[in-house]
C-alpha positions as CSV (number, residue, x, y, z in Angstrom):
1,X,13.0,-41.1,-9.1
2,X,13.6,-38.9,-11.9
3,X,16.4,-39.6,-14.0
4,X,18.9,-37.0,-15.3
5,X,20.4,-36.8,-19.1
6,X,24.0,-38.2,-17.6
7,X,22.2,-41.6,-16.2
8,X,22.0,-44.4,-18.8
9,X,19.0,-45.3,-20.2
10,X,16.6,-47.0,-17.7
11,X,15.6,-50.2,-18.7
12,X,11.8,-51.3,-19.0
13,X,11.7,-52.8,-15.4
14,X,13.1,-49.9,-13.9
15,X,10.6,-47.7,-15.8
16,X,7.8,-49.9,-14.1
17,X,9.5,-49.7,-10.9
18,X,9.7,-46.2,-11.4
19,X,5.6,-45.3,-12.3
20,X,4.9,-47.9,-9.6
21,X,6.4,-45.8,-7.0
22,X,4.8,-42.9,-7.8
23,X,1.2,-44.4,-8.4
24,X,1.7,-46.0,-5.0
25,X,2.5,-43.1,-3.2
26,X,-0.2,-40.7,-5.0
27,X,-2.8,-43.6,-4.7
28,X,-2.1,-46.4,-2.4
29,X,-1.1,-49.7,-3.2
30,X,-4.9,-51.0,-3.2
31,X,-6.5,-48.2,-5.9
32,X,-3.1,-48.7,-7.7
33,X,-4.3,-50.6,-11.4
34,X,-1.5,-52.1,-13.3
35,X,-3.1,-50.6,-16.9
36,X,-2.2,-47.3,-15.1
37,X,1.4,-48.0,-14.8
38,X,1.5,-49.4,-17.5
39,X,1.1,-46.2,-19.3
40,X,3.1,-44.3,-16.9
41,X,5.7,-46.5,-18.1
42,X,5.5,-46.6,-21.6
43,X,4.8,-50.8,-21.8
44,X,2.1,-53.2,-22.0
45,X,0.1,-54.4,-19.1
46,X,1.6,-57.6,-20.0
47,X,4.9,-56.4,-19.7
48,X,4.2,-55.7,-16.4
49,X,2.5,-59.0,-15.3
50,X,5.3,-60.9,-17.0
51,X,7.9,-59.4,-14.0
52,X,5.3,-59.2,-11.0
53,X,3.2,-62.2,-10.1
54,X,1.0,-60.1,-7.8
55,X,0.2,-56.6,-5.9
56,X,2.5,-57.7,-3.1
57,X,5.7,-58.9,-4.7
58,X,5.0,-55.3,-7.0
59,X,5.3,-53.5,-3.6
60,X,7.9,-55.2,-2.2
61,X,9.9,-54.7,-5.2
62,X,9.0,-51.1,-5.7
63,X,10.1,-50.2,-2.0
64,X,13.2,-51.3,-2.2
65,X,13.6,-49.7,-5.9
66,X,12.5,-46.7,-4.0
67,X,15.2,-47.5,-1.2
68,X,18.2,-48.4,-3.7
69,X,17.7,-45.0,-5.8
70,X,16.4,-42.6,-2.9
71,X,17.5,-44.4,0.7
72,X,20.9,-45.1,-0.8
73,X,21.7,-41.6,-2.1
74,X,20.2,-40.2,1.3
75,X,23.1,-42.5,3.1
76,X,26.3,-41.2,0.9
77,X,28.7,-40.9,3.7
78,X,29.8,-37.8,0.8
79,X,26.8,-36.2,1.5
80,X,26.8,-35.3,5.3
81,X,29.4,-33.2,7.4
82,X,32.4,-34.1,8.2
83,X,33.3,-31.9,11.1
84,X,31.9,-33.8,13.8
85,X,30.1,-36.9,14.3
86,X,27.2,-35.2,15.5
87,X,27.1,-33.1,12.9
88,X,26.6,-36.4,10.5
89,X,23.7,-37.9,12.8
90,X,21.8,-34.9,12.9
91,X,22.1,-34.5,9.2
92,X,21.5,-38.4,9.1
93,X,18.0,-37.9,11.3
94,X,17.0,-34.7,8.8
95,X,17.2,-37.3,5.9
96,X,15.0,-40.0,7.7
97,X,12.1,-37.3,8.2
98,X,9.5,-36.4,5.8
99,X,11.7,-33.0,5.2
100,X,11.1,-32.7,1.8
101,X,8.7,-33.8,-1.3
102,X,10.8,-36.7,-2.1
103,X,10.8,-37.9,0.7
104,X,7.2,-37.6,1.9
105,X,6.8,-40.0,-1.1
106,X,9.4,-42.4,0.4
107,X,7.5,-42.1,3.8
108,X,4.1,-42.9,2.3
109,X,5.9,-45.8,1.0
110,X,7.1,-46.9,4.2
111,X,3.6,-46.5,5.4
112,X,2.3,-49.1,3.0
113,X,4.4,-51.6,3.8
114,X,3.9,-51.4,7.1
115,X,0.1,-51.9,6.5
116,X,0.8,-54.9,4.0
117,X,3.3,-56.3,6.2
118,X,0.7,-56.5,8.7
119,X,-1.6,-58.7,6.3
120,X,0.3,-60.2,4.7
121,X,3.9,-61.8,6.2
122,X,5.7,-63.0,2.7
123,X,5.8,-59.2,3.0
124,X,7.5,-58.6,6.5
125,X,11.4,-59.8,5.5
126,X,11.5,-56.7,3.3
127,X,10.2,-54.1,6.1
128,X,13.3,-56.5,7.8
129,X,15.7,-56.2,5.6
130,X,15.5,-52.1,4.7
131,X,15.3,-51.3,8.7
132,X,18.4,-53.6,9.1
133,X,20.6,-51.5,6.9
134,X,18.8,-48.3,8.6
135,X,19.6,-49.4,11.7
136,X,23.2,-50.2,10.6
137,X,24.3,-47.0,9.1
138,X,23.0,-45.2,12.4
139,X,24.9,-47.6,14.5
140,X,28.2,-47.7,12.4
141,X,28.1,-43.6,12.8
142,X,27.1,-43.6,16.7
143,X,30.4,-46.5,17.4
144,X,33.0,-44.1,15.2
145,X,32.0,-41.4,17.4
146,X,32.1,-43.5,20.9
147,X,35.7,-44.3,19.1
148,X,36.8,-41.0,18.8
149,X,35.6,-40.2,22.1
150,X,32.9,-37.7,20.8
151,X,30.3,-39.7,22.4
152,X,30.0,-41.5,25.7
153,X,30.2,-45.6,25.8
154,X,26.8,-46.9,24.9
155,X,25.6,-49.7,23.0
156,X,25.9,-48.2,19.4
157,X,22.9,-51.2,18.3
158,X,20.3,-50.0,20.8
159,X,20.9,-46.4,20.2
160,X,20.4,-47.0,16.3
161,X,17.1,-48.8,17.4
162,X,15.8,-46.0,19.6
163,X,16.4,-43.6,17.2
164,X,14.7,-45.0,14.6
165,X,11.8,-45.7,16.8
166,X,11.9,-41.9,17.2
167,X,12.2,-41.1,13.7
168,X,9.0,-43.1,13.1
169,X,7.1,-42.2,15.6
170,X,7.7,-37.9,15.0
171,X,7.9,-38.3,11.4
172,X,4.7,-39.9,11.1
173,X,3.1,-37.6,12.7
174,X,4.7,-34.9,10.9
175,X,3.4,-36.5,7.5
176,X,0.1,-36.5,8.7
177,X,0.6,-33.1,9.2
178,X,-0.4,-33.0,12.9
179,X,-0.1,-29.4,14.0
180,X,1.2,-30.7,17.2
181,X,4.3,-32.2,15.7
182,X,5.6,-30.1,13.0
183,X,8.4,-30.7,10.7
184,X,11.0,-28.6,13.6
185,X,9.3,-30.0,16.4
186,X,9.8,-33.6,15.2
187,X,13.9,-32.9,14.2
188,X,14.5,-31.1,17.9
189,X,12.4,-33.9,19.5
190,X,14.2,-36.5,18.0
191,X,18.1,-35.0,18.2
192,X,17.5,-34.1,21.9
193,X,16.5,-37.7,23.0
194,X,19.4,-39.3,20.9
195,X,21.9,-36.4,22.1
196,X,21.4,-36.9,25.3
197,X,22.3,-41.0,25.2
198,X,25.5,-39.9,23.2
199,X,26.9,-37.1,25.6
200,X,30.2,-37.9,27.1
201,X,29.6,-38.4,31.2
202,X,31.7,-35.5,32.9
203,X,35.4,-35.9,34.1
């Protein structure tokens, strides 16, 4: 969430954004007071009320802040190999798991909305609306490889959906740090289900 010396000058929203994220993730979205990130952020508590009406809508806005700076650089089609196609998904499943400290802070993010989302449903659009464009950028990858004939024909939309049920349901447990499931348990686990839906049927 850090911002280098190249990156204009974030504005006063962003800053809030920015020390919500990380109080949210260090403390929960329940012990999170807004005087606190207020000072993280160098304004006035009524800075912050003035753009966020409540706890929820702060969330909600602060999970897809978190998204847009950290989900967004993690999808850079730039950013993966481009020697094969399952080259790119397995470096696409690395990025979804709680690999490094970044994102363990983006995955206890996830975790919160799924608990808000729970409780409250002006909340579950935006759980919606971030797993749709997950879902799409595994499923565009999977159909250019069933294109080039890299993978077998499969349904490129219910791969994408498997795979992220995967991806949640390993890297949670890898964030919890279940000794069971660590981090390279979790990526094999994961890469070996999807791989095997993707391999071309013999000749």
């Amino acid at each position: 969430m850090s911002v280098s010396k190249a990156d204009p000058k974030p504005t006063a929203r962003e800053r809030i954004l920015a020390a919500a994220v990380r109080r949210i993730a260090s403390e929960g979205i329940d012990e999170v007071r807004i005087a606190r990130i207020a000072m993280d952020a160098g304004v006035s508590s009524a800075l912050v009320h003035y753009h966020f009406d409540t706890r929820e809508a702060l969330l909600a806005e602060a999970l897809e802040f978190s998204y847009e700076r950290a989900g967004d650089v993690r999808i850079s089609t730039g950013e993966l190999p481009a020697s094969s196609h399952a080259e790119r998904l397995a470096a696409m499943i690395e990025q979804c798991l709680p690999s490094t400290p970044a994102l363990e802070q983006d995955w206890v993010l996830w975790v919160e909305l799924w608990l808000r989302a729970v409780r409250h449903p002006e909340l579950r659009p935006v759980a919606e609306r971030l797993y749709a464009r997950m879902r799409e950028w595994f499923a565009s990858e999977i159909a250019a490889g069933v294109r080039d004939g890299e993978f077998g024909r499969c349904d490129p939309d219910e791969i994408a959906d498997r795979t992220l049920a995967l991806i949640d349901g390993f890297g949670l447990r890898t964030l919890i740090g279940d000794s069971a499931v660590p981090l390279a348990r979790a990526r094999e686990e994961v890469w070996a289900a999807v791989a095997g839906e993707l391999a071309p049927c013999p000749p």
